[in-house]
C-alpha positions as CSV (number, residue, x, y, z in Angstrom):
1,X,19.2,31.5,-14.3
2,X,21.9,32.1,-11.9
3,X,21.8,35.9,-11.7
4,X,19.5,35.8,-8.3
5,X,18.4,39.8,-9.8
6,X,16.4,38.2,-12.4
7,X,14.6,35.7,-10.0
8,X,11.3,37.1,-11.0
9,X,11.8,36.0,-14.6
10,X,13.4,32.5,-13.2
11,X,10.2,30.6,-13.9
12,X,9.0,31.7,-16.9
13,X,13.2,31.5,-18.3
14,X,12.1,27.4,-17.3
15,X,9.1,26.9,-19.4
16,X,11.4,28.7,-22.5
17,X,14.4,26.0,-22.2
18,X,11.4,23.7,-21.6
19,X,10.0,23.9,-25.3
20,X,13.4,25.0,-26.7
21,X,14.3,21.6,-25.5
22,X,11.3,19.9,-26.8
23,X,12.2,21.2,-30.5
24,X,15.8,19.9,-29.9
25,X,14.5,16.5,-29.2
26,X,12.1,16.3,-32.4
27,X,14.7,17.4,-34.5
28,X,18.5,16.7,-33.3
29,X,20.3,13.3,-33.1
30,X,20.8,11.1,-30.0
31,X,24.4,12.7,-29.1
32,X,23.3,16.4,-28.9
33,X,19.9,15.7,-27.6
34,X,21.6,13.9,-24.1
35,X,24.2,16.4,-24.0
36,X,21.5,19.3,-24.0
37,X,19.2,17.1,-21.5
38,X,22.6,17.1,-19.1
39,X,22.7,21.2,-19.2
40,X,18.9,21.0,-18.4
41,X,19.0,18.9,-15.5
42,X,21.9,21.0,-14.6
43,X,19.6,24.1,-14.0
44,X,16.6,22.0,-13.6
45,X,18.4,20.7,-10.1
46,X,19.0,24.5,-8.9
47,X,15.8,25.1,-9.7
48,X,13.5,22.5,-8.4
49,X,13.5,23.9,-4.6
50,X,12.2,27.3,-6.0
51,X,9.5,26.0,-8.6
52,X,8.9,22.2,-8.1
53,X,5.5,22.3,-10.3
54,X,7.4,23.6,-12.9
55,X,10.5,22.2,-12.6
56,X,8.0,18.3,-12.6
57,X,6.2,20.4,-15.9
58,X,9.6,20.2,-17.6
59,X,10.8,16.8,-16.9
60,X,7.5,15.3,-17.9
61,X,7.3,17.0,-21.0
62,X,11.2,16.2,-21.7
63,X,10.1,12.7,-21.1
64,X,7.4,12.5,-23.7
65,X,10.0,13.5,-26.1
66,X,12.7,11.4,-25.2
67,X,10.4,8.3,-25.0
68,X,9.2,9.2,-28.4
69,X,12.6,8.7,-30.2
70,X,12.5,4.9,-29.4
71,X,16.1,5.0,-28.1
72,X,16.0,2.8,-25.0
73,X,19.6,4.3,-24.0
74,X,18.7,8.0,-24.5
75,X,15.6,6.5,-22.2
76,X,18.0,5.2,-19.3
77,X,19.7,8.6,-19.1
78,X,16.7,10.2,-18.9
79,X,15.4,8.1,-16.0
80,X,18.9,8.5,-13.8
81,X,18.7,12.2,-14.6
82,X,15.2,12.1,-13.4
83,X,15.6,10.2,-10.1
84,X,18.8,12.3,-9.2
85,X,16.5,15.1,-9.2
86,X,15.0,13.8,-6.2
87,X,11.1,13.3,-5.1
88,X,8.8,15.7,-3.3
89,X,7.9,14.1,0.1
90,X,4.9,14.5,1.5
91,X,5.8,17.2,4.0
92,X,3.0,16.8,6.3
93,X,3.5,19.8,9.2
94,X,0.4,19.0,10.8
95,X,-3.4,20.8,10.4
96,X,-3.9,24.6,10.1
97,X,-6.3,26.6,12.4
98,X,-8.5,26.5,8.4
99,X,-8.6,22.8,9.6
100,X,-6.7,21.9,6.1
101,X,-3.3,19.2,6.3
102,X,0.0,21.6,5.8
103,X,1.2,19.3,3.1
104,X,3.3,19.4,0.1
105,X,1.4,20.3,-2.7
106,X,4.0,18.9,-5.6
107,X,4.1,15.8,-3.7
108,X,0.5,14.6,-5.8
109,X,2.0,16.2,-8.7
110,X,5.5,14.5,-8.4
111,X,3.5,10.9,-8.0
112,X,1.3,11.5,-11.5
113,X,4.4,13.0,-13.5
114,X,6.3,9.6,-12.9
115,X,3.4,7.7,-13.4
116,X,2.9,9.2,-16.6
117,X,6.3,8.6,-17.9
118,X,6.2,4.8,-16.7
119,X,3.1,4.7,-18.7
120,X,5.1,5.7,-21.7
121,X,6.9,2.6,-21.5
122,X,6.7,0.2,-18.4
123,X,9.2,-2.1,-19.7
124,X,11.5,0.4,-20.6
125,X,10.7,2.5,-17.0
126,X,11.9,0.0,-14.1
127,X,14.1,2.1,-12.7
128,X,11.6,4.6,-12.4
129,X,9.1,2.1,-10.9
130,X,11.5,1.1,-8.4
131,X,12.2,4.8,-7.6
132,X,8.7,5.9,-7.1
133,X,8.1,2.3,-4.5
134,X,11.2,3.5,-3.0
135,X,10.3,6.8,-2.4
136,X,6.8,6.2,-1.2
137,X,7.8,3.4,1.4
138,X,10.7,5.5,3.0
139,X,8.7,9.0,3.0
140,X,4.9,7.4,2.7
141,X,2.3,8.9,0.3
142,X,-0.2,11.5,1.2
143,X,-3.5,11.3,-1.0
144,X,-6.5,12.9,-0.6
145,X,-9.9,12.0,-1.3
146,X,-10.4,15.2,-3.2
147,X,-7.6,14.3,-5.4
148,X,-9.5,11.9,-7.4
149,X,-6.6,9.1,-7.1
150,X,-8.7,6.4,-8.0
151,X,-8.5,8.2,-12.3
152,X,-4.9,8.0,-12.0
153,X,-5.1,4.1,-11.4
154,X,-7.1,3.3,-13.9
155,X,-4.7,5.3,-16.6
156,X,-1.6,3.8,-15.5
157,X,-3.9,0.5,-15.4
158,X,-4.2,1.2,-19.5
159,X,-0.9,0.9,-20.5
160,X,1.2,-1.7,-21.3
161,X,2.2,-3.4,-17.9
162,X,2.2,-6.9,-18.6
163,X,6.2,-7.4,-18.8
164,X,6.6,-5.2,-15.3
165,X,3.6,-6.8,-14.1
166,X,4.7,-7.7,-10.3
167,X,6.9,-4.5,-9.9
168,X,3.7,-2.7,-11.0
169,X,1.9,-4.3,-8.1
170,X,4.6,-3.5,-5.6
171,X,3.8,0.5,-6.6
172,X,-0.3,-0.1,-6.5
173,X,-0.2,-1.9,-3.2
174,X,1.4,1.7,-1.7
175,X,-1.7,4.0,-3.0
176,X,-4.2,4.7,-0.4
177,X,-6.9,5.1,-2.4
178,X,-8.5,1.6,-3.2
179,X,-12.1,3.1,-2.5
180,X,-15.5,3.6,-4.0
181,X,-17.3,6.5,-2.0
182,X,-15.3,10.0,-2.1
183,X,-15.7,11.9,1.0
184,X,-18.1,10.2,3.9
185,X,-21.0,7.9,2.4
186,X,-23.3,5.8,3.5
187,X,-22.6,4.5,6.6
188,X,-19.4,6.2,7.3
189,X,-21.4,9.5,7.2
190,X,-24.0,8.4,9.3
191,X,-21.9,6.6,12.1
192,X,-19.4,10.1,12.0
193,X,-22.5,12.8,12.3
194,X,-24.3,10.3,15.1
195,X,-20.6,10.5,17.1
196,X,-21.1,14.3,16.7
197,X,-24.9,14.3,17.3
198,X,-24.3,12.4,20.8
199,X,-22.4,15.2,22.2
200,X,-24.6,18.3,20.4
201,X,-21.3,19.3,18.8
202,X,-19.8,20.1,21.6
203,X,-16.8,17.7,22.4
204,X,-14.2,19.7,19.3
205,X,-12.3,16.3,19.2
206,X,-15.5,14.4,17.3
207,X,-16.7,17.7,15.6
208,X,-13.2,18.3,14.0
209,X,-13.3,14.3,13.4
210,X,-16.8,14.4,11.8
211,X,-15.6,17.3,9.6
212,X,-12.6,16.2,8.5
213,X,-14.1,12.8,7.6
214,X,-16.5,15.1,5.4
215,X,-14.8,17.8,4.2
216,X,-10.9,17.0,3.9
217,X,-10.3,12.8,4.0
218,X,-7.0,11.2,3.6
219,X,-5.7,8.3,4.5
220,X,-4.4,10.3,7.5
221,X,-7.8,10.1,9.4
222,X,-7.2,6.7,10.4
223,X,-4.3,8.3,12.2
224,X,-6.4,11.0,13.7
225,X,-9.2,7.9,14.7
226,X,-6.4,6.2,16.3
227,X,-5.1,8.9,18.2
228,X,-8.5,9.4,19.6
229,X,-9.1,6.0,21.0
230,X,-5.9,5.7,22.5
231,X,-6.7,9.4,24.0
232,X,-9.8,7.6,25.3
233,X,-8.2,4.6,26.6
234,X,-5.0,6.7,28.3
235,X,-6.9,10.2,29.0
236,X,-3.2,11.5,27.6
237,X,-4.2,13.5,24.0
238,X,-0.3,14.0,23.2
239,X,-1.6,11.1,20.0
240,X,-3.5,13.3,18.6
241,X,-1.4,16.7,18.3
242,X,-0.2,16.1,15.1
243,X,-3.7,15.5,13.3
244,X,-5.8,18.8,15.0
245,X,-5.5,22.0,14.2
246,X,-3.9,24.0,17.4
247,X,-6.8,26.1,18.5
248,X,-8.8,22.2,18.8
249,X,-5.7,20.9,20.5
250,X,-5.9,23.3,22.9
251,X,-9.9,22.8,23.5
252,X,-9.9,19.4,24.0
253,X,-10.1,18.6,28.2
254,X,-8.2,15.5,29.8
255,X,-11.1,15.3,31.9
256,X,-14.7,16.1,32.2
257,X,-18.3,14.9,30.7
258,X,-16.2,14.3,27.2
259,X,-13.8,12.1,28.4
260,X,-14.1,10.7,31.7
261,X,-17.3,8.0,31.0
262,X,-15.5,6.5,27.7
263,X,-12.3,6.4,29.1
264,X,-14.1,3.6,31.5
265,X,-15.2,2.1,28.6
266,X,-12.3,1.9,26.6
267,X,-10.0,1.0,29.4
268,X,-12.3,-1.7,30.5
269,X,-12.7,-3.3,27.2
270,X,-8.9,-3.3,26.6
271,X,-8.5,-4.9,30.3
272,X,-11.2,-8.0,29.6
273,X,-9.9,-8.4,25.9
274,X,-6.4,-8.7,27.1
275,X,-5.8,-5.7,23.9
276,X,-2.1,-4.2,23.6
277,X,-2.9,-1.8,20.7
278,X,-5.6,0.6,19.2
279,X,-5.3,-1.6,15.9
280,X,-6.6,-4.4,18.3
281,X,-9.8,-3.6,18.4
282,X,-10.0,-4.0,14.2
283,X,-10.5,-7.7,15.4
284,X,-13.0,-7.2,17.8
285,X,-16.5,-8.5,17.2
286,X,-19.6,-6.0,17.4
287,X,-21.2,-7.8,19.9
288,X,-18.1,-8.2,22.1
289,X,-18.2,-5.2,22.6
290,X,-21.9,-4.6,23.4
291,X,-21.2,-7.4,25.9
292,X,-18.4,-5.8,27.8
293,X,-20.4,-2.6,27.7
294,X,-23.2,-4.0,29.5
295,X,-20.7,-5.2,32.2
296,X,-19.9,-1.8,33.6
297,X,-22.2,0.5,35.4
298,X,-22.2,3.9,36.6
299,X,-21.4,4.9,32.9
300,X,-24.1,6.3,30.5
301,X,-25.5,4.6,27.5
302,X,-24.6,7.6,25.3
303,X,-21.6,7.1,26.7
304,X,-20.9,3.5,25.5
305,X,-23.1,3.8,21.9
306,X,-19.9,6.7,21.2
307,X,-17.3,4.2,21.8
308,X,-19.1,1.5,19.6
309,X,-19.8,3.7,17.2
310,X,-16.2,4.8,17.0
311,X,-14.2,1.2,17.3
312,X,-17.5,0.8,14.0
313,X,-16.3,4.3,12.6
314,X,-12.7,3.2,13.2
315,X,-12.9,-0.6,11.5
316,X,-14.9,1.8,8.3
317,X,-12.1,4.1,8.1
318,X,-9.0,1.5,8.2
319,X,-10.6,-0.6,5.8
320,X,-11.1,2.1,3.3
321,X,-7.4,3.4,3.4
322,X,-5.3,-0.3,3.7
323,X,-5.8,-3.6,2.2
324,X,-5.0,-5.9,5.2
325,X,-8.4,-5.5,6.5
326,X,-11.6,-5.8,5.1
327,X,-15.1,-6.6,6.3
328,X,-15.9,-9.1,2.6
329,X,-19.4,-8.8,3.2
330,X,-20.5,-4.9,3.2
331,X,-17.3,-4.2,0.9
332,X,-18.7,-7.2,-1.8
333,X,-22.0,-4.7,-1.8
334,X,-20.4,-2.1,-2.7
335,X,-19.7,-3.7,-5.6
336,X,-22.9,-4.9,-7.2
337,X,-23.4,-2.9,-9.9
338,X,-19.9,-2.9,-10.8
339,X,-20.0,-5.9,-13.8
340,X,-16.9,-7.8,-12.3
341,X,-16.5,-11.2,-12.4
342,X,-19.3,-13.6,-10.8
343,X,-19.6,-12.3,-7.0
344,X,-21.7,-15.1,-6.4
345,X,-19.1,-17.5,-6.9
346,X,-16.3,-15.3,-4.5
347,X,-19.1,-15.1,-1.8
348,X,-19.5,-18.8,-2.2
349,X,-15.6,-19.3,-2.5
350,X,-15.6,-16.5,1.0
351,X,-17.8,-19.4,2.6
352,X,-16.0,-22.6,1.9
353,X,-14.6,-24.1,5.6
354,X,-12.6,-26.3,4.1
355,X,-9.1,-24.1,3.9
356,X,-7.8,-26.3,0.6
357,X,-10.9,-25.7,-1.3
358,X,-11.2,-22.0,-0.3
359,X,-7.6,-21.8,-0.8
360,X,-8.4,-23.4,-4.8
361,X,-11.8,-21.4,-4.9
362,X,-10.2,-17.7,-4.4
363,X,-6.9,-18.4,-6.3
364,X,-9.7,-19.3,-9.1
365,X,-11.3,-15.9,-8.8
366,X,-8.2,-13.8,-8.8
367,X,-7.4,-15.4,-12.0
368,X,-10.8,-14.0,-13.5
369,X,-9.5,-10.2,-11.4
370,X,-6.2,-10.6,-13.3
371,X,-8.3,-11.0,-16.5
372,X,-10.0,-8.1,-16.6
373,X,-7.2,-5.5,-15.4
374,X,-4.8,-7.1,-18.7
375,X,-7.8,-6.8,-21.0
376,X,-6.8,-4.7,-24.1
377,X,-10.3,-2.6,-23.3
378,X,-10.5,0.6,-21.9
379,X,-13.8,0.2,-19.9
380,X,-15.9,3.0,-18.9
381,X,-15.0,5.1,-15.8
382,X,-18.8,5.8,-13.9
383,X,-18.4,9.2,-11.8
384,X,-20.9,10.4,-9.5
385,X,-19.2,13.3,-8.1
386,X,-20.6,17.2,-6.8
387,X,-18.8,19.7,-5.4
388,X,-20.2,21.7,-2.5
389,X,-18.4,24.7,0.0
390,X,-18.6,24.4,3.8
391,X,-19.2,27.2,5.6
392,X,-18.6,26.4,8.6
393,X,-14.9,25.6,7.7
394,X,-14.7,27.6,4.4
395,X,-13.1,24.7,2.9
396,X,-14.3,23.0,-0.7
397,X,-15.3,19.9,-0.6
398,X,-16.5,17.0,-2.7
399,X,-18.4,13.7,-2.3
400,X,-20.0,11.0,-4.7
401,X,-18.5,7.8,-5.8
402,X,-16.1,6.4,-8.8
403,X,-15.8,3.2,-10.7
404,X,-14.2,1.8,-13.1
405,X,-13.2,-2.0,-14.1
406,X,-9.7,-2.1,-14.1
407,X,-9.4,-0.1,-10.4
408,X,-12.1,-1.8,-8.8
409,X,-10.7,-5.3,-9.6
410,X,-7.2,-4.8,-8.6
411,X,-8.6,-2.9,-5.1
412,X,-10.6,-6.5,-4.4
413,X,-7.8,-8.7,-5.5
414,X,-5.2,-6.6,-3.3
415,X,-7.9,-7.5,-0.2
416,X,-8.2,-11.4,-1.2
417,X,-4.6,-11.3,-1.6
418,X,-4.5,-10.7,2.0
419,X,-7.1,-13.0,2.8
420,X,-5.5,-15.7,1.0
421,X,-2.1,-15.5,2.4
422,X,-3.4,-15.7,6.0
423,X,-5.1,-19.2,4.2
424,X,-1.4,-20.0,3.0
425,X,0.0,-19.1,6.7
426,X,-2.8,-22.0,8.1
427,X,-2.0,-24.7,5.9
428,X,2.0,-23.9,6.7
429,X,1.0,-23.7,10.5
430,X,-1.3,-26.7,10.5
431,X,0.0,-29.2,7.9
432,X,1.4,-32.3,10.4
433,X,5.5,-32.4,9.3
434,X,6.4,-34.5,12.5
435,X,6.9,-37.4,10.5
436,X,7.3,-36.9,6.3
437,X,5.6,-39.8,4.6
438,X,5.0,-40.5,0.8
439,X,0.9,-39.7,1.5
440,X,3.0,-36.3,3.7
441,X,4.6,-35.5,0.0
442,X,1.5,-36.3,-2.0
443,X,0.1,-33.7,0.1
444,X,3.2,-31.2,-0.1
445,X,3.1,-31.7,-3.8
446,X,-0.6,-30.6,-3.8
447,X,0.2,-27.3,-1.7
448,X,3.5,-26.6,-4.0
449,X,1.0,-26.1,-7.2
450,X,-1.0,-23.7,-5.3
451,X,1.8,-21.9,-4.1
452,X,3.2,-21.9,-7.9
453,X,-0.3,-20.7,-8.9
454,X,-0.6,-17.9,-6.8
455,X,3.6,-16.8,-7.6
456,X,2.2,-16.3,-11.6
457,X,-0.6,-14.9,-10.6
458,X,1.2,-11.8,-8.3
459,X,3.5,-11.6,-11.7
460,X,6.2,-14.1,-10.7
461,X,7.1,-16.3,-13.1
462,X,9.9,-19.6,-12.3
463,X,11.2,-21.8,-14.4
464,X,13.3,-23.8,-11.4
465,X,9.9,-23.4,-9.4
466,X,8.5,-25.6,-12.1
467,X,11.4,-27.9,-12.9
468,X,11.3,-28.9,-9.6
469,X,7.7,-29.6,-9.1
470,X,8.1,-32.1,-12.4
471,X,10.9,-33.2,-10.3
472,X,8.9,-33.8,-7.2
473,X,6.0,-35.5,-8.8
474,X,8.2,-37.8,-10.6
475,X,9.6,-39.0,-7.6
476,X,6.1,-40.1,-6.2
477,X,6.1,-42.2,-9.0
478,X,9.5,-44.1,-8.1
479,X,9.6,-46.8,-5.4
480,X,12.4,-46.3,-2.7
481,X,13.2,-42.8,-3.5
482,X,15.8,-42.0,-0.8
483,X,15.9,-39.4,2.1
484,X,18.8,-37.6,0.7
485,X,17.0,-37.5,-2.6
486,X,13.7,-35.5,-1.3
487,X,16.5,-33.4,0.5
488,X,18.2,-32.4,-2.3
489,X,14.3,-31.6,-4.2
490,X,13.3,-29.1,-1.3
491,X,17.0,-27.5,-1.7
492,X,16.6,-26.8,-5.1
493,X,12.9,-25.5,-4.1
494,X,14.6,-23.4,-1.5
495,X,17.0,-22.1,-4.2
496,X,14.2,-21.4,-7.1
497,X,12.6,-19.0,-4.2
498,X,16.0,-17.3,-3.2
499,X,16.8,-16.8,-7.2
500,X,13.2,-15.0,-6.8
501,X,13.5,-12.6,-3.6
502,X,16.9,-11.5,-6.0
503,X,15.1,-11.4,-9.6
504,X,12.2,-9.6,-9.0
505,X,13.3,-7.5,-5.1
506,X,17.1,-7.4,-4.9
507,X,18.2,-6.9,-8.0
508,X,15.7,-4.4,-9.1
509,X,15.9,-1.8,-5.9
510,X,19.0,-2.1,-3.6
511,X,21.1,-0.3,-6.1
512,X,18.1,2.5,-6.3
513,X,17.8,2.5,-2.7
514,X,21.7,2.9,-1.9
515,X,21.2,5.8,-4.2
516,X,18.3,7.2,-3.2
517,X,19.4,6.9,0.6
518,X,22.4,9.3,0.0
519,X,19.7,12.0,-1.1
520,X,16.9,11.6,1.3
521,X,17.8,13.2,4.6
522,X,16.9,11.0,7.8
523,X,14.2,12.9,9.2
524,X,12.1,12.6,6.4
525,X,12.4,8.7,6.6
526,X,9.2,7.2,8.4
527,X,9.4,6.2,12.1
528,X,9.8,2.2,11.3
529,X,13.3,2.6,9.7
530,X,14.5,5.0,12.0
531,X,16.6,2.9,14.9
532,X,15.2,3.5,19.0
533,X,18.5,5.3,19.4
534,X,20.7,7.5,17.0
535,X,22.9,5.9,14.5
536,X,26.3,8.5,13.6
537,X,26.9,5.4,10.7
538,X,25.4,6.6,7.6
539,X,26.5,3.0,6.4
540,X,24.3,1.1,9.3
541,X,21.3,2.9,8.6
542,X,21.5,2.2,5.1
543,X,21.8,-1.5,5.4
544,X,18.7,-1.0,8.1
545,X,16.6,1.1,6.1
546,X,17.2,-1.8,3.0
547,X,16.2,-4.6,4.9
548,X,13.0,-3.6,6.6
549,X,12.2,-2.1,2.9
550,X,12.8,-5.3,1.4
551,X,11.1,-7.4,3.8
552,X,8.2,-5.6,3.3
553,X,8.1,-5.9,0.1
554,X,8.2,-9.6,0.4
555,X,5.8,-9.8,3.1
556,X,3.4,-7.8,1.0
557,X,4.0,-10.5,-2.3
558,X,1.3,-13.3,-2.7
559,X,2.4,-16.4,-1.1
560,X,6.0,-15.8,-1.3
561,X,7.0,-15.2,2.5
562,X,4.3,-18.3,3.1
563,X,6.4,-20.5,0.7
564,X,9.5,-19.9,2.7
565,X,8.5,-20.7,5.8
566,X,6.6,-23.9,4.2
567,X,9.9,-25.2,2.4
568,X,12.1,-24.2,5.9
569,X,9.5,-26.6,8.4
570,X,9.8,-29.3,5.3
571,X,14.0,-29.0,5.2
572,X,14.4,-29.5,8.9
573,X,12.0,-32.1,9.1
574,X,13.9,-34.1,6.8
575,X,17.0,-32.9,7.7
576,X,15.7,-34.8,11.2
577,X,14.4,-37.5,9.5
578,X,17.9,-38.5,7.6
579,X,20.0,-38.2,10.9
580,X,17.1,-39.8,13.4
581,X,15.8,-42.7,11.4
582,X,17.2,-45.6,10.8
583,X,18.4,-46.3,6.6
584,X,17.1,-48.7,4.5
C-alpha cells in the first residue's frame, strides 16, 4: 500500500485486507482482533483521501464484525478508530454548466455507513451519534431528493433506539428530508412551471429555478429561492452565484423587462411591511401581499402574480426542507391516507385558542407520535416513485411520493415540537410574575408538569425534575411556607435543568467536538461559527465554535430553553419579593 508504483492495485489491495479482516474477526480473540483493526486503520487513514467509498466499504463491514462479538470495549475502539478517520463534508463547489450541484459524492455514503453501524447497537454507539450531530452541524448535510433519504429514516427508525432516544432526535432534527412528494408535486410543480410560464421561459433565473425544483432538489433550493428574492429586492445577483451554473450567472441582467417591474414590487412590500430579511416574508400573509400589490401602479400584473407566486413558491420550498415552519393545514392533507394517529383530534387540538389547553391538547398527540415510532412493528413503506430523463438538461430524474409510519410521524412531531415551544415561549412571556402569590404557584405548579411532560417526551428523563415538583406541590399544601423556602424549590429546579444541559448536551459532545475540531479545517466550518474577523487562536475558536453548537442544540430540545427562561423570571421575582417585602 505504500509503494505509490502499485497505485493502480491500491483499491482492490483494500477490499483483500477488508475480508482478510473480516475472517480475523470471526475467528481470533479480542487482543489480536484490535491489534489487527489498529494496522487497518493505519492504512485505512492513508487511504481514505484516494478511495473514500471504499475506504467507508471497509469500516462498515469491520463494524458488522466487531459489533457481532458482543464486546462492548472492542466496540469503543472501534468507534474512536472510526471518528479519527474523519467525515466526508459535503463539498458543495457550486452548480456545473450540466446544471448538477459539484458535491461530494461519499458525503451520502459516509452519513448511511454510520447510521448503519449506530443501528447495530444505539446504546453501545453514542459516540458515534454524537460524531455524526457534530459533523453535520459544523459542515451541514447535503441530501438530495433523488437520494431517497426518507428509507434511511425509517431503518435507523427500526432499531433499538429507545435508551439513546433524545441523542437520536438531536441527529433526526439535522436531515433535510422530512417530506412526502420527491421532486416537485402538486402545487410546488404548478406554482414553479406558472413562474416559468409568465416569462415564456425566457428570464434563465426562473427556468434554471423551475428545473432544478424538477429535476435536481435539495435542500439547497431554498438557498437558490432566497438568493432570488433578495436579487429582486436589491437588483444586486452576487446571492445567487453560488447556486447557478456560470453560463446562467452570466445571463441573468441587473436590469430590464425581467427585473426592473418586481424589483418595485419586492422593494415596496419590504418598505410597507417594515421586513429586514428574505426569511421575513415566511410570515407574511397571502393577502398582505395582494394588498400592497394593488397599491403600486405603473407595474404589470404579470409582474406582481411572479412575486406572489414566488414568496407562495418560497413559503412551499422552506417548509419542505426545515421544521420551524410549516403551513398545519395543507401539510395535515398530505397526510390523510397515512393511518397516523387521529388527525381530527390534532386539527382540533391546532384550533384550541386557549394556549393551556392547546398546550395539553398537542403534548397529548405527541405522546400518541412517540407511540408509533417505539412500536416493535415494522410497518409498511408505500413508494410511488418513476424515473424519467430530461432532455433538455440531460439529467435523470425522479418524482412520486414515499411513506411510511415511523418517518411520517417523527417529521410531524419535529413541526409540533416547534409549534409548541413557541406555545411554551407565550405562557413564559405572558404569565403575570410581578407579584408571586400562592394562586401565582398553583399556577407555576400547573406549567412545571407540562414542562416535565414535554422533557420525557423529547427523551429527557429527571429524577430532581420530579423530586422537586413533589416538593413544590407539597408546599401548596403547608400554611406559611416562607419566601426563602419557595427560593430554595426554584434553585433546586434551576439545578435539576443545569444537571440536564450536562447529562444529555455537555457531557456527551464537548469532548467529541474538541476532538473533532482539531481535524476539521476552518473553512469547511459553516458561516455561523466562523467570527466577522479572523481568529490566529485555534483555542478561541474552539470555545466559539462549542458554544453556538451547544446552544443550538438546546434551542432545538422540547421545552428545555423555555424552562430556563421560565425558572430565571420566577428566581428574580422572588429574589425581589424576599428583599422588597416586608416578613412575616
Amino acid at each position: 500500500m505504500n509503494l505509490t508504483g502499485l497505485s493502480s492495485v491500491h483499491e482492490e489491495s483494500l477490499r483483500d485486507i477488508n475480508r482478510t479482516l473480516a475472517w480475523l474477526i470471526q475467528h481470533e480473540d479480542t487482543q489480536v482482533i484490535q491489534q489487527s483493526l489498529e494496522k487497518t486503520f493505519e492504512i485505512l487513514k492513508m487511504s481514505t483521501e484516494k478511495f473514500p467509498g471504499t475506504a467507508l466499504n471497509c469500516v462498515l463491514n469491520m463494524g458488522r464484525g466487531v459489533y457481532r462479538t458482543d464486546e462492548s470495549d472492542l466496540v469503543d475502539f472501534f468507534m474512536d478508530s472510526v471518528v479519527s478517520l474523519g467525515f466526508q463534508a459535503p463539498g458543495i463547489k457550486g452548480v456545473g454548466d450540466d446544471w448538477q450541484v459539484r458535491a461530494n459524492a461519499t458525503h451520502i455514503q459516509n452519513i448511511r455507513a454510520w447510521l448503519e453501524l449506530i443501528e447495530l447497537n444505539p446504546k453501545w454507539s453514542k459516540k458515534l451519534l454524537s460524531s455524526l450531530i457534530i459533523h453535520l452541524s459544523l459542515g451541514g448535510v447535503f441530501i438530495k431528493d433523488t437520494d431517497l433519504f426518507p428509507r434511511d429514516i425509517t431503518q435507523f427508525l427500526n432499531s433499538d433506539i429507545g435508551p439513546v432516544y433524545n441523542l437520536a432526535k438531536q441527529l433526526n432534527r439535522l436531515f433535510p428530508a422530512y417530506f412526502n412528494d420527491i421532486g416537485a408535486e402538486g402545487k410546488l410543480r404548478d406554482i414553479s412551471t406558472r413562474i416559468d410560464e409568465i416569462t415564456l421561459r425566457k428570464d434563465p433565473l426562473t427556468h434554471f429555478l423551475r428545473k432544478q425544483s424538477h429535476v435536481e432538489s435539495s435542500n439547497r433550493i431554498t438557498g437558490l429561492m432566497e438568493g432570488t428574492l433578495d436579487f429582486w429586492r436589491t437588483g444586486s445577483k452576487e446571492g445567487i452565484r453560488s447556486f447557478v451554473p456560470p453560463d446562467v450567472y452570466s445571463q441573468i441582467e441587473t436590469k430590464g423587462p425581467y427585473i426592473d417591474g418586481v424589483q418595485r414590487v419586492v422593494g415596496h412590500f419590504f418598505h410597507v411591511r417594515g421586513l429586514d430579511d428574505v426569511r421575513d416574508l415566511l410570515k407574511v400573509e397571502e393577502n398582505q401581499l395582494k394588498e400592497s400589490a394593488a397599491e403600486i401602479t405603473g407595474v404589470s400584473g404579470l409582474d406582481k402574480e411572479r412575486v406572489e407566486l414566488a414568496i407562495t413558491l418560497y413559503k412551499l420550498l422552506y417548509q419542505k426542507y426545515h421544521l420551524e415552519f410549516t403551513e398545519m393545514d395543507g401539510y395535515i392533507g398530505q397526510l390523510q391516507s397515512s393511518g397516523l394517529p387521529d388527525l381530527r383530534k390534532l386539527k382540533e387540538a391546532l384550533w384550541e385558542e386557549d394556549t393551556r389547553q392547546k398546550l395539553t391538547k398537542l403534548l397529548t398527540y405527541l405522546e400518541g407520535l412517540k407511540g408509533v415510532i417505539f412500536s416493535s412493528e415494522n410497518y409498511e413503506a408505500r413508494e410511488d416513485i418513476y424515473r424519467k430523463r430530461h432532455f433538455t438538461v440531460d439529467i435523470p430524474s425522479m418524482y412520486g411520493s414515499y411513506h411510511e409510519m415511523k418517518f411520517d410521524a417523527l417529521g410531524l412531531a419535529f413541526r409540533l415540537e416547534s409549534l409548541v415551544n413557541v406555545l411554551f415561549e407565550d405562557i413564559v412571556e405572558t404569565i403575570d410574575l410581578g407579584l408571586i402569590t400562592k394562586a401565582t404557584f398553583y399556577q407555576i405548579y400547573d406549567y412545571l408538569g407540562l414542562f416535565d411532560w414535554a422533557l420525557k417526551l423529547d427523551g429527557i428523563s429527571s429524577l430532581e425534575m420530579e423530586r422537586q415538583l413533589d416538593l413544590l406541590a407539597h408546599s401548596l399544601k403547608i400554611r406559611g411556607f416562607s419566601s426563602t423556602q419557595y427560593i430554595d424549590i426554584f434553585r433546586g429546579f434551576s439545578q435539576a435543568v443545569s444537571n440536564i444541559v450536562n447529562d444529555y448536551f455537555n457531557n456527551i459532545h464537548q469532548e467529541n467536538l474538541s476532538k473533532i475540531l482539531r481535524q476539521v479545517p476552518t473553512e469547511r466550518l459553516m458561516e455561523k461559527y466562523l467570527p466577522p474577523e479572523r481568529v490566529d487562536d485555534h483555542e478561541k475558536l474552539i470555545h466559539r465554535v462549542t458554544e453556538i453548537f451547544l446552544r443550538d442544540r438546546i434551542a432545538s430540545s422540547l421545552g428545555l430553553q423555555q424552562l430556563d427562561l421560565f425558572l430565571g423570571r420566577i428566581l428574580k421575582t422572588l429574589f425581589h419579593q424576599s428583599h422588597e417585602l416586608p416578613k412575616e
